[in-house]
GURONU-821058 format. One record per atom (N, C-alpha, C): x, y, z. Coordinates in steps of 0.2 Angstrom, whole numbers, plus 5000, padded with zeros to 4 digits. Layout:
XYZ
...
END
This chain:
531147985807
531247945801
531947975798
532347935796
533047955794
533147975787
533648025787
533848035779
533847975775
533647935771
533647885766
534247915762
534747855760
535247845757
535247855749
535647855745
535447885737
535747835734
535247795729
535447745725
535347745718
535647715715
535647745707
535347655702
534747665698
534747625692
534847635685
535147605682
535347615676
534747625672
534847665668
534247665662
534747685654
534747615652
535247625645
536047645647
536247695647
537047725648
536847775653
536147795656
536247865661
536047825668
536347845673
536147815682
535947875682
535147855687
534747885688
534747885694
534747935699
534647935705
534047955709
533947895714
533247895718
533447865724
532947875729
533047865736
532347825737
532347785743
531747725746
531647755752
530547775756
530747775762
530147755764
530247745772
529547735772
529347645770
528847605773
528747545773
527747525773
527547575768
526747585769
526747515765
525847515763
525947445759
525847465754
526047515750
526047535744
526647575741
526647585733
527247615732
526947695730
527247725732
527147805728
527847835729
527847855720
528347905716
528147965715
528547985721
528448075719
528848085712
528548135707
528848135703
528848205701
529548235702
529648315705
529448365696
529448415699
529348475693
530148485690
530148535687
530848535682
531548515687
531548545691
532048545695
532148495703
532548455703
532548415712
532848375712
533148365718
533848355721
533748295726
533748235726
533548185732
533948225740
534648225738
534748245744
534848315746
534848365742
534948435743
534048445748
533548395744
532948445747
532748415755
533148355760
533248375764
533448435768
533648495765
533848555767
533448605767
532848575765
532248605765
531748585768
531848625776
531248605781
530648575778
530248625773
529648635773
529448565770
529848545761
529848475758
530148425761
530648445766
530748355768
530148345773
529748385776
529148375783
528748325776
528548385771
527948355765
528348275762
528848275764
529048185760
528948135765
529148165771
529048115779
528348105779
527948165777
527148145777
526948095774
527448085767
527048055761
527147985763
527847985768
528047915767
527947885774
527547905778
527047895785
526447845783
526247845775
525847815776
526047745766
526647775763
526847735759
527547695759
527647685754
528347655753
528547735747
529047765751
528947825745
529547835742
529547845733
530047825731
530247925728
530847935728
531147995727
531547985720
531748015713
532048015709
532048095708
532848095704
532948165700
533048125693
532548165689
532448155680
533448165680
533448135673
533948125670
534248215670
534948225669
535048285668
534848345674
534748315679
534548355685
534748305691
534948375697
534948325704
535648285705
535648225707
536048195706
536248145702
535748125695
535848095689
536248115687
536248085683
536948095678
536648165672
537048195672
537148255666
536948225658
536548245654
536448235649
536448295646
536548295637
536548365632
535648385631
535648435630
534948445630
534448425636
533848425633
533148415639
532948345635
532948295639
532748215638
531948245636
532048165633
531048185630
530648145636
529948175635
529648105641
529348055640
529748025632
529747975632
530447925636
531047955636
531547935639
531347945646
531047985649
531048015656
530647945657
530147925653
529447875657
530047805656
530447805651
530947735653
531347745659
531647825660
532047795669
531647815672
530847815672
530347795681
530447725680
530247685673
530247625673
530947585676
531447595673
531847595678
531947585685
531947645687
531747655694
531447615699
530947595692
530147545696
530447495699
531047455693
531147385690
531847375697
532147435699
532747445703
532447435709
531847485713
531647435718
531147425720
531147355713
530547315713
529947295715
529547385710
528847385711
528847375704
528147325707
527947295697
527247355699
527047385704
526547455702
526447505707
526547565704
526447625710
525847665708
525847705711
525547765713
526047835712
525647875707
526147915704
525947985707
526348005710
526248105712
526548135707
526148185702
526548215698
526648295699
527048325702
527048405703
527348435696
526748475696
527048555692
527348515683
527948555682
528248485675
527948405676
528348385681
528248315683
527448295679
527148335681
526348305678
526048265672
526448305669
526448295659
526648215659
527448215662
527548155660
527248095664
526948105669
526648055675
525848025671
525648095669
525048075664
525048025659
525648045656
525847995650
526147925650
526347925657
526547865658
526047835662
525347865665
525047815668
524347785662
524647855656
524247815651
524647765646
525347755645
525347715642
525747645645
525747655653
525847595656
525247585661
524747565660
524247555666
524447495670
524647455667
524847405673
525447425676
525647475676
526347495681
526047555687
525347575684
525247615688
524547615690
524447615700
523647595701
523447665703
523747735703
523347775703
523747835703
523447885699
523747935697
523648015702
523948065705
524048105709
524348165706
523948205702
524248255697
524148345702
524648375705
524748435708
524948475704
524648535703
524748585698
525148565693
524948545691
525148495683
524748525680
525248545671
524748565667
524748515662
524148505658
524348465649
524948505645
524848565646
525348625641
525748665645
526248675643
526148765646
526148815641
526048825633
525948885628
525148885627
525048935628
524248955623
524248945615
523548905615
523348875610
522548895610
522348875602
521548925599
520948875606
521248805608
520948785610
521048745617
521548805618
521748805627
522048885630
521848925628
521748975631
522049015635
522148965642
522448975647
523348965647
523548965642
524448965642
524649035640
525349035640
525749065639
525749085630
525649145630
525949155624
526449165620
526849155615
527249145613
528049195618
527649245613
528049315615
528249325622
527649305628
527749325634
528249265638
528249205633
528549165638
529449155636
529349165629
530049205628
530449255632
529949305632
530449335638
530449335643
529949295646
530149265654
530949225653
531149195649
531449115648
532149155647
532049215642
532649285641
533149315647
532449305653
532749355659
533049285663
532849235663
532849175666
533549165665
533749155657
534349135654
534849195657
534749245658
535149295661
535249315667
534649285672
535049295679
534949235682
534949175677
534949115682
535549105686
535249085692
536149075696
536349135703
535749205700
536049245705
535449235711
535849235717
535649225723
534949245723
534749315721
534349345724
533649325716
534049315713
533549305708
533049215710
533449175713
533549125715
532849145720
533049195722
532449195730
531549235726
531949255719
531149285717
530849215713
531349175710
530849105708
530449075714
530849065719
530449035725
529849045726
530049125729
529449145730
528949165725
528749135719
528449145714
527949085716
528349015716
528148955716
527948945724
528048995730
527848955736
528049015741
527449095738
527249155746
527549105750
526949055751
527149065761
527549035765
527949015759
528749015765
529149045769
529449015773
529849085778
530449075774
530849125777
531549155773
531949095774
532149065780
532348995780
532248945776
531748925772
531548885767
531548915762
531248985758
531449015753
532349005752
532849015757
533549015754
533548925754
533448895759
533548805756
533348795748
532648825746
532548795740
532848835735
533248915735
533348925731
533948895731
534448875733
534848845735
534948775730
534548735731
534248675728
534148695721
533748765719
533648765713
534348775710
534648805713
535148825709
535948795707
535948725712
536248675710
536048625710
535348625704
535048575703
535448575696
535148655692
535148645687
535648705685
535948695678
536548765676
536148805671
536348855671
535848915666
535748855660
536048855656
536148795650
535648735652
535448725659
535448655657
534448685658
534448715662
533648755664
533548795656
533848835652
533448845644
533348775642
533648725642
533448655637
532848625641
532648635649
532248635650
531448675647
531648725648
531148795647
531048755639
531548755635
531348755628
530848685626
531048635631
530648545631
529948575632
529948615639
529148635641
528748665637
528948705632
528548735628
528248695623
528548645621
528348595617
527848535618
527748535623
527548465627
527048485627
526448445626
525848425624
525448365627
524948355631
524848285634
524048275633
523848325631
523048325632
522848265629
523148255623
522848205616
522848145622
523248115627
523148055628
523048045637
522648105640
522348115644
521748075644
521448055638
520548025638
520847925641
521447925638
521647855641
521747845647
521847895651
522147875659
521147865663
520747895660
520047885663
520047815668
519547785667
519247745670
519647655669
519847625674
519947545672
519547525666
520147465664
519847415659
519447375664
518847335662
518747245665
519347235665
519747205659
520647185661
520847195667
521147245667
521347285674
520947285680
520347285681
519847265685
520047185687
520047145682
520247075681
520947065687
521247075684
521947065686
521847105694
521647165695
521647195704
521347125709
520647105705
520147055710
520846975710
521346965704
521646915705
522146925711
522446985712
523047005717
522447025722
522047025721
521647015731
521546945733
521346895731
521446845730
522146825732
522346825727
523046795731
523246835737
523346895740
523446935744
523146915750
522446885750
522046845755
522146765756
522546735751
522646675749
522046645749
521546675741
521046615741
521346595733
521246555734
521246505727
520846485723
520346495725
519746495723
519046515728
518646565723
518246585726
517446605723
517046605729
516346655724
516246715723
515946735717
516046795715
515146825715
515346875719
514546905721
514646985717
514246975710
514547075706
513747095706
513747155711
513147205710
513047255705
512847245699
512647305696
513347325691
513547355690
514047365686
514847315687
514547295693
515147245694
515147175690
514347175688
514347095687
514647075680
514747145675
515247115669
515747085670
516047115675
516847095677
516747045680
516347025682
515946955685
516246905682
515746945678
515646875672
516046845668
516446925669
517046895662
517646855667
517546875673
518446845679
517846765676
517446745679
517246675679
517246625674
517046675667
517346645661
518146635658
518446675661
519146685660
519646635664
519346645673
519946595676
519246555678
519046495676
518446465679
519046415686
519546425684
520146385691
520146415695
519946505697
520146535702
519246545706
518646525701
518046555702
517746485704
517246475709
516746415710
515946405710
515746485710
515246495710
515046585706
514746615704
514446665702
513746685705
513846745708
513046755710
513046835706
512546865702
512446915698
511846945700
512046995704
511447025708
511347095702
510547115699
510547165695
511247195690
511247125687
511947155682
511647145677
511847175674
512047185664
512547175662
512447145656
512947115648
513147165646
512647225646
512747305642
512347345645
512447405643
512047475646
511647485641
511947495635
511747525628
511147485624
510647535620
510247495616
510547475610
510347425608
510447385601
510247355597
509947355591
509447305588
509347215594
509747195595
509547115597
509747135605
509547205607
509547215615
509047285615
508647275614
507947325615
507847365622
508247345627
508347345634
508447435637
509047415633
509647475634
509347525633
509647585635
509747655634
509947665626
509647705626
509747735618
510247795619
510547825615
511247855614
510947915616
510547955612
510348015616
509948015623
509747975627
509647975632
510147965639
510447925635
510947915641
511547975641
511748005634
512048065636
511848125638
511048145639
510648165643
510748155649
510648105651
510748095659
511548095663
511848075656
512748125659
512948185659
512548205654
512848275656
512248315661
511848295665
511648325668
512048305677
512348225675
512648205680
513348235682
513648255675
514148285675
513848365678
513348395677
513448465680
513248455687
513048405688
512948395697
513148355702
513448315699
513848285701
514248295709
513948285714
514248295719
513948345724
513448365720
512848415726
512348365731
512548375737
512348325741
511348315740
511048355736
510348365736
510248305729
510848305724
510648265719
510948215720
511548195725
511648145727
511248105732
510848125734
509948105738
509648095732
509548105727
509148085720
509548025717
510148035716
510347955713
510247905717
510447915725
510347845729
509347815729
509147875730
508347875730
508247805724
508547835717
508347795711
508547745711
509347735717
509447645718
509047625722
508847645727
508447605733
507947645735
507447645732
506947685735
506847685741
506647625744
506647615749
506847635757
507347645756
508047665760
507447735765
507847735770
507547785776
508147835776
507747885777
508247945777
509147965777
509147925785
509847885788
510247875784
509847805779
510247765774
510347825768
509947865767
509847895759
510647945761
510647955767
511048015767
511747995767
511647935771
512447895771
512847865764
512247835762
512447835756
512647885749
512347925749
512447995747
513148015747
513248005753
514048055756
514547975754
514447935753
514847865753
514947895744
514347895740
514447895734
514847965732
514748025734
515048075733
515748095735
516048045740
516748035743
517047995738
516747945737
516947885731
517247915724
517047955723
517047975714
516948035714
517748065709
517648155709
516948165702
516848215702
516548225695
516748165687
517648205689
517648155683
517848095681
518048075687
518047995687
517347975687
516648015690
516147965687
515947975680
516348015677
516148025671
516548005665
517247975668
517647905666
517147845666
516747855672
516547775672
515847775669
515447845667
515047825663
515047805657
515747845654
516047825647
516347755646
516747725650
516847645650
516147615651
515547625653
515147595654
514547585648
514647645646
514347655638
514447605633
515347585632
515547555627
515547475629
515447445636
515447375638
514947335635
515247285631
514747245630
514947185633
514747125635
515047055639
514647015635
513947025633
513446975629
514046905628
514246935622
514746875618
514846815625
515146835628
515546815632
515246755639
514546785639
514046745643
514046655642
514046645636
513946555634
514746535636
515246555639
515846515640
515946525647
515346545653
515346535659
515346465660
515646445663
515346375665
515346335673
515446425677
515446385684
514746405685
514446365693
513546385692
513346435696
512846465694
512746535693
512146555695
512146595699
511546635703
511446695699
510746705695
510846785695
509946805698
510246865699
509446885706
509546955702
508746975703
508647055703
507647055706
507647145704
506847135709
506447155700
505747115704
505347105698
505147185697
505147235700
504747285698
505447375699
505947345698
506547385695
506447415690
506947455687
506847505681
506947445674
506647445670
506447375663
507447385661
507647445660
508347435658
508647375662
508547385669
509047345673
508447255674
507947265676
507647215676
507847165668
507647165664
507547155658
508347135655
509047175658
509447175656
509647115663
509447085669
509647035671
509246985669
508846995665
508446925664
508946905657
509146915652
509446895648
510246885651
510446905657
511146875657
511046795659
510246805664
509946735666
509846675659
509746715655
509546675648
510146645645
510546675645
511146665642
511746625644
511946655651
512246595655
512146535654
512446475651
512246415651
512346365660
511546365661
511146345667
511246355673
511146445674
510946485678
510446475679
510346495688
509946505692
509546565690
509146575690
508746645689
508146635695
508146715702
507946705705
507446785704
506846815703
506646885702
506246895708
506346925716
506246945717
505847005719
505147015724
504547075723
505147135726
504847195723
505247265726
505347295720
505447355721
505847395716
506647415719
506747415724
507747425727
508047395720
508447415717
509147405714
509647355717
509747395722
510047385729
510147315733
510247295733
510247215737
510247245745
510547295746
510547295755
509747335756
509547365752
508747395752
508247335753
507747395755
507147325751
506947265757
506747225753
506847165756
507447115756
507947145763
508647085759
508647025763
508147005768
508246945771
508046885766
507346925761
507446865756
507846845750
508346905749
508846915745
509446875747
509646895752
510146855756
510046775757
509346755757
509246685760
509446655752
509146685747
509246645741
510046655741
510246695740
511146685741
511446625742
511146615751
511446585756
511246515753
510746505751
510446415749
510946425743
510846455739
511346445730
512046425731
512446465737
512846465737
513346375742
512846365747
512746315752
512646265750
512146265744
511946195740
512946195734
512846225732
513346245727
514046195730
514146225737
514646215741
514646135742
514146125744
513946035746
513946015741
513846015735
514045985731
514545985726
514846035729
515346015725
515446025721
515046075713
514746065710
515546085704
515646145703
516346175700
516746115698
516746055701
517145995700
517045965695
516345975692
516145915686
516145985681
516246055680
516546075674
517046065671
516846085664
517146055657
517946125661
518446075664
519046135663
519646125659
519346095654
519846145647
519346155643
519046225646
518746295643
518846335646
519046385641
519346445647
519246495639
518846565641
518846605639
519546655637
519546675630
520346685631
520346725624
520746775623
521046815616
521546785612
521346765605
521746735602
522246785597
522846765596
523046815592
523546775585
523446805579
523646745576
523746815571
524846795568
525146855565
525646805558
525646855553
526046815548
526446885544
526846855540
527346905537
526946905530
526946985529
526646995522
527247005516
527046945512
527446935504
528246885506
527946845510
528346805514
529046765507
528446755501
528846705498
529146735493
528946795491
529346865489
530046865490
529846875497
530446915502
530946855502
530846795503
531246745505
531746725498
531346715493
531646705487
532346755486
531946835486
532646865484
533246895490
533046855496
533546855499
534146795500
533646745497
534146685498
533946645506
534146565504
534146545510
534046555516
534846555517
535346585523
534946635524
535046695522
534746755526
534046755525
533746735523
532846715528
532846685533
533246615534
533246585541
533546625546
533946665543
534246735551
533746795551
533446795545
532946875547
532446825548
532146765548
531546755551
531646735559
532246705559
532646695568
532346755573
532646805567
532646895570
531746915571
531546865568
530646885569
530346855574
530546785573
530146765580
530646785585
531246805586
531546835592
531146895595
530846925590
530547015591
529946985595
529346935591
528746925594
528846875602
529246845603
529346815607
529446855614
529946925612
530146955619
529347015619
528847005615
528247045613
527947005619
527946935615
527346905619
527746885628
528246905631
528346915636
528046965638
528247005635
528047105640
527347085641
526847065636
526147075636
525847005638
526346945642
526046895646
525646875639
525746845636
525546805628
525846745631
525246675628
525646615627
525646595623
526346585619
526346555610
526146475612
525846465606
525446405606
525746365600
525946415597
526246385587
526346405585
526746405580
527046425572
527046385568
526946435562
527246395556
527346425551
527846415549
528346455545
528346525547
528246565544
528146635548
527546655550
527146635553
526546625556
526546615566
526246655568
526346655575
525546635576
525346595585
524946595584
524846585593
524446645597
524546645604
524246655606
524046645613
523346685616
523546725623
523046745625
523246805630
522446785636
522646815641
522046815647
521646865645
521946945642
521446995643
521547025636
521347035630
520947065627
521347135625
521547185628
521747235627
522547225628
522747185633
523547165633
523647125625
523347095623
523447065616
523447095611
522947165612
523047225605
523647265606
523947295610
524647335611
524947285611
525247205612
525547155610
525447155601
524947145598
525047145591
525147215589
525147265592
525447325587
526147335589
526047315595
526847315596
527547275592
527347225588
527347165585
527447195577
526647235573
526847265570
527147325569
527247365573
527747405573
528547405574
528647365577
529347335579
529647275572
529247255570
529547235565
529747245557
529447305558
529747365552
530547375553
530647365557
531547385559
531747315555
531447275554
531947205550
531747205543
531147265541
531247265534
530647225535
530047205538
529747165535
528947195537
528347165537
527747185535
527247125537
526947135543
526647075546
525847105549
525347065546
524447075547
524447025554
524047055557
523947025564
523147025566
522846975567
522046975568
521946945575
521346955579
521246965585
520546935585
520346875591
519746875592
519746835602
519146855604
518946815609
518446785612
518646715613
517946675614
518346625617
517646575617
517846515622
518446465618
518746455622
519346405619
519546335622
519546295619
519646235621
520246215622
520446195628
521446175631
521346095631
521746075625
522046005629
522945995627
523145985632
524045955631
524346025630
524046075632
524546135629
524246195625
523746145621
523546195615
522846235615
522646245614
522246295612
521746265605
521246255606
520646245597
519946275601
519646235596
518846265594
518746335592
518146365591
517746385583
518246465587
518246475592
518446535594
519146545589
519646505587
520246485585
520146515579
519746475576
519546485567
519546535568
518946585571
518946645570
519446695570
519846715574
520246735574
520746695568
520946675566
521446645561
521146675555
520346675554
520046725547
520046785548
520046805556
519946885556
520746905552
521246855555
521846875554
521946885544
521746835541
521546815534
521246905532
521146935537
520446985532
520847065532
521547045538
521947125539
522447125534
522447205532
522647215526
523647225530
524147225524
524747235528
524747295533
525247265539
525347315545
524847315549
524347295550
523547305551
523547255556
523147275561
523147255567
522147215567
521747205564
521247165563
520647135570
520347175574
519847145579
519247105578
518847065581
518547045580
517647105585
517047105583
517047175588
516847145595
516847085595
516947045603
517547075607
518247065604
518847105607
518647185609
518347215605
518147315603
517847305611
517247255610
516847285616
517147265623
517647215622
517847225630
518547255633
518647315629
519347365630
518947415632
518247425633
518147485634
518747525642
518747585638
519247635643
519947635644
520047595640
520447535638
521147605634
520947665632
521047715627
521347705619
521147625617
520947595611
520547645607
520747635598
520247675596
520147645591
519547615586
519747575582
519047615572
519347605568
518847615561
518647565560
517847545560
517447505557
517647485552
517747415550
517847395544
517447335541
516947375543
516247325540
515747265542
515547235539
515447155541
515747115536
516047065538
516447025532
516046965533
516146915529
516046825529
516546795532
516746775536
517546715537
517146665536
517646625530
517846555528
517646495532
517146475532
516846415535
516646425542
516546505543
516346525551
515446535548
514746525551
514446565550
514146625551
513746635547
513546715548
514146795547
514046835546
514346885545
514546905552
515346945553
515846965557
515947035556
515747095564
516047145563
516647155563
517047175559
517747175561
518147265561
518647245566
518847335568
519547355566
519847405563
520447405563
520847465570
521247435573
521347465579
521947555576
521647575579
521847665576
522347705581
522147705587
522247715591
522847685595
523547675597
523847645603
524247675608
524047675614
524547675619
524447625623
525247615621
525547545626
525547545631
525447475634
525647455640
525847405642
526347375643
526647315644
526447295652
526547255652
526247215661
526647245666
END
């Protein structure tokens, strides 16, 4: 594999230099620690071997941060919020709309932050001795303390640059190198960066703090779930398809079916759930100190091959030794401790209920009659709700569809989906109904404002406003459906792209001096000639009526399907909307990290 060439993307006024190699079918950005050289670290046997590896099985993309390497020179140490715009950069130079993030050492903090606050840029995170911090704190322990790290940074500032000092960093960072690779990398390190340019580093690192937005990078949204199941589809060229979701799958199920019912023909729901959680009007569920009972006992076991023989047991009883084991070690390889403790926490906050009455392709839902009541009981109700589902209940206690009895599990499939197919049925659905978030935004003291600027200059500041939300509802895939007068009115596919679209929206338009309430709902929605009506419409248009200025206003249909989402929202009650009936939880969103598509 040949040295790969060094090309430069612009980010604002600084070129940023990265290299391309490798032709996997994925993209992964190493993204280095304080210090790296695209071309110098070819001169380092031991890292160029470790890049040739990476990029044996990817498309692998190489960068030096700004102020380092062959970038261009900047004053001081860039923030990581500049650093997360030249990866984006980088990304948009060659033409990955999503990678796969290696963070080493420094590199971590910002890889973290960027795959929390762009998820659709990033399908999976890769963090090598990466910290949150580097200083000690009442409530992190393990850092540096003040004093001590001062005079590391003291002796650093005054022998950066000599050779030999050069070879005791090395070997700090990397014993078992031989003398030949210890002098390449001190080599590199040492015209990476200039004594001046390594303090402005040192002094960034002590500052930087990631942990607050580490709970964001957790677990997929459904959204994001959403969107991967549409790029495998198109990736296989189906155009439309049926969708078979087992168990925790079947939310996403239900919401891809009600969302795209063009890309979906049939629905088959094997032991799924609307929710996990108890409720007053879902008796079903798990009750809050039970289920964090059974995580945190998941959490401290997580991964012991004897308890991982106990969770398969509880999906399939049935299963023969062979099976219990294989599957054990499938689930154990599948998910570290904390990703399944990511997924139990998305799992907790999912609710789909709302969302079941604007299915409308035809629907299979099965489970076994003698299953756990949570899961039984919790399939019979998406069977209830579905408008004119199949419900098929099945003898057994298996969870499991491949347990058990599956000949007679798979025959029903096979007829639902057969008969479904022959007729063709998808065809006579109502399709302009499509499941969809609405979002509906106005300027507060609009006729205030307009009065004492005159005219002229509200028709250029309000230009200036629909110019802001427009290049909004671009990043976050919105389609404006109307205006009026300073009134926006748009919908979205996913639910979570809509709330960092409205606060992006609120936030952004304080730069013009102005004050704009933004309110969110999602339901079924009626499309004809373009547009967007029915009740789901209204709702949102009152939820929007009920947020106070700057306020971003949810509907708690929108709440429940962002779980994981790293959304964080205050309860704002139950209100009445205006010719809507019944009372409305409404949420005010507290929490943002963004993410544009």
């Amino acid at each position: 594999m040949e040295t790969p060439e060094t090309h430069y993307a612009r980010s604002g006024d600084v070129n940023i230099a990265y290299q391309v190699l490798g032709d996997g079918a994925f993209d992964l950005v190493f993204v280095p620690g304080s210090l790296s050289h695209v071309e110098l670290v070819w001169q380092v046997p031991a890292w160029a071997a470790f890049n040739r590896s990476l990029a044996s099985f990817s498309r692998l993309i190489l960068l030096d941060k700004r102020g380092t390497g062959m970038s261009d020179r900047v004053p001081g140490a860039p923030t990581l919020e500049t650093r997360m715009d030249d990866l984006r950069a980088v990304l948009d130079a060659v033409g990955s709309e999503r990678a796969a993030l290696l963070g080493f050492s420094e590199g971590g903090s910002m890889s973290a932050l960027f795959a929390a606050t762009y998820p659709d840029r990033t399908w999976a995170l890769v963090l090598c001795g990466a910290l949150p911090r580097v200083m000690w704190a009442p409530d992190y322990p393990w850092g540096w303390t003040e004093e001590d790290y001062r005079r590391a940074c003291e002796e650093e500032d005054r022998r950066w640059g000599e050779p030999a000092f050069m070879r005791e960093v090395v070997r700090g960072l990397a014993p078992s190198l031989d003398d030949e690779n210890i002098e390449a990398l001190a080599t590199l390190f040492r015209q990476t960066a200039s004594p001046g340019a390594w303090a402005a580093l040192n002094q960034m690192n002590m500052e930087i703090d990631v942990r607050d937005v580490l709970r964001a990078i957790g677990a997929p949204t459904l959204e994001t779930r959403m969107d991967d199941l549409r790029a495998v589809l198109d990736a296989v060229g189906s155009e439309r398809a049926a969708l078979l979701g087992f168990s925790e799958g079947g939310s996403m199920s239900a919401l891809f079916a009600a969302t795209y019912p063009d890309r979906t023909w049939a629905l088959v729901l094997c032991g799924a759930l609307p929710r996990v959680m108890w409720a007053p009007d879902y008796p079903w569920g798990w009750t809050e100190e039970d289920y964090r009972r059974a995580c945190e006992e998941e959490d401290r076991r997580w991964g012991e091959p004897a308890f991982m023989r106990e969770v398969v047991r509880g999906l399939a009883p049935s299963l023969d030794d062979e099976n219990i084991e294989a599957l054990a070690t499938l689930f154990r390889q599948t998910a570290s401790p904390g990703a399944w403790a990511a997924l139990n926490q998305m799992n907790m906050e999912i609710d789909v209920r709302d969302v079941l009455r604007a299915i409308r392709v035809p629907t299979l839902v099965l489970n076994r009659a003698e299953e756990a009541a949570t899961l039984r009981d919790g399939s019979r109700f998406m069977a209830n709700h579905v408008p004119g589902a199949r419900h098929v209940e099945l003898p057994g206690t298996d969870h499991a569809p491949f347990a058990g009895d599956t000949e007679s599990y798979v025959e029903e499939i096979e007829k639902f989906l057969n008969d479904t197919w022959a007729e063709r049925a998808w065809e006579e659905m109502e399709q302009d109904r499509v499941l969809a978030t609405v979002l509906f935004t106005d300027i507060v003291g609009s006729t205030a404002k307009a009065a004492a600027l005159g005219d002229a200059r509200w028709r250029e500041l309000l230009s200036e406003h629909h110019a802001l939300i427009r290049r909004q509802l671009v990043r976050f895939r919105g389609t404006e459906l109307d205006t009026a007068g300073d009134g926006f009115f748009a919908s979205f596919d996913g639910p979570a792209r809509a709330i960092r679209c409205a606060c992006a929206i609120t936030e952004g338009v304080k730069e013009l001096g102005l004050e704009v309430r933004a309110g969110l709902h999602t339901g079924e929605c009626e499309r004809l000639n373009g547009k967007v009506g029915g009740i789901a419409v209204h709702i949102g248009a009152r939820v929007a009526k009920e947020a106070q200025p700057g306020e971003v206003l949810v509907s708690s249909t929108v709440k429940d399907l962002v779980a994981g989402s790293g959304l964080r929202f205050d309860e704002r009650g139950a209100a009445e909307l205006k010719g809507v009936p019944g009372k409305w939880r409404l949420f005010s969103v507290e929490t943002l990290i963004q993410a544009p598509h």
